[in-house]
C-alpha angles and dihedrals in degrees: 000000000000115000111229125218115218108240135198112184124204111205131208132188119205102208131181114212093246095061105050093115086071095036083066098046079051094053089045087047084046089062086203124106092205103076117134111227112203108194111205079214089161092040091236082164127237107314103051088037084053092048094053086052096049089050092053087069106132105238094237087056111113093192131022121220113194110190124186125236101252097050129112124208130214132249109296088003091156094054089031089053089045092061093044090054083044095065100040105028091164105047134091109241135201119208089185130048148176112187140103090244092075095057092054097062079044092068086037092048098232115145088213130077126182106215111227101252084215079079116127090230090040089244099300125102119188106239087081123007114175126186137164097255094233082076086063110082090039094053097049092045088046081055099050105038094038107137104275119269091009088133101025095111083053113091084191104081090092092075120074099217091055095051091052092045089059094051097050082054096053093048089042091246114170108215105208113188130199125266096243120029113244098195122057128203107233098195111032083155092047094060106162095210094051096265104117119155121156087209090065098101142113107293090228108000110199090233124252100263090054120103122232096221091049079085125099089228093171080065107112093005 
């Protein structure tokens, strides 16, 4: 029988002033009173409002969950979330993914997909990254004291989950995602940093009236 891990799981949501209205659809979807909300108030951009958000890691959390402003969860997300980080504690985990893996444990019917690390985000989107937090410290020191100019030529730096994907390379982390995605992007063509792109949404979303745990999560472990 598969060993389970207790979890208790810390959430951010990185929120731009304009879209409070569904940050607060999100919270009320969230169910928890205890989400950290993160305002880009001075519009730094993704990636320092994502580091603000991973600092903000309680220090008793045993995983981090940073959810952008414009997502959408499925029925019982939190306790659903919750199973999926008990059976791979030590994995990273996407909760949203767009990628042709995760049709095809679809078709095996295997709740479970390793991202290629070949993958041009590392395995990870921004609308749900999800790491151990003892990844945490070691992620944010890799970032500032990473040799000078080494991305210069990027002009991804800009973007949180490419940052983190690049991280997770370097240190040899599978990403595995859950198939399906339990968290849905709501405006893939109202992209606030000039990336829109209607084709930018979960590859099989598990709907938003089904519930996470109705999932046989033990099921490819």
């Amino acid at each position: 029988m598969v060993k389970r891990t207790k979890v208790k799981l810390a959430i951010a949501v990185m929120a731009h002033p304009s879209r409070m209205p569904m940050v607060a659809v999100l919270l009320d979807s969230l169910g928890r009173d205890d989400v950290t909300v993160i305002v880009d108030s001075e519009e730094a951009g993704p990636w320092p409002t994502a580091q603000r958000c991973w600092k903000s890691c309680p220090d008793d959390a045993t995983h981090m969950l940073i959810l952008q402003d414009d997502v959408k969860v499925c029925r019982d997300f939190v306790a659903g979330a919750e199973t999926v980080l008990s059976l791979r504690p030590q994995s990273p985990v996407a909760f949203y993914a767009n990628h042709k893996v995760v049709e095809r444990a679809r078709q095996q019917g295997i709740p479970w997909a390793k991202i290629p690390r070949s993958h041009g985000l590392g395995g990870v989107w921004g609308q749900a990254q999800c790491l151990p937090s003892s990844y945490i410290g070691p992620f944010l020191r890799w970032w500032d004291n990473k040799p000078e100019g080494e991305f210069e030529d990027f002009d991804n730096p800009k973007h949180d989950d490419w940052i983190l994907g690049q991280f997770l390379k370097k240190n040899k982390k599978d990403v595995w995602a859950t198939a399906p995605s339990l968290v849905q992007h709501m405006c893939p063509s109202d992209s606030l940093i000039g990336y829109s792109n209607k084709n930018k949404v979960a590859r099989w979303y598990i709907g938003d009236n089904r519930s996470a745990l109705s999932v046989n999560w033990f099921r490819g472990l």
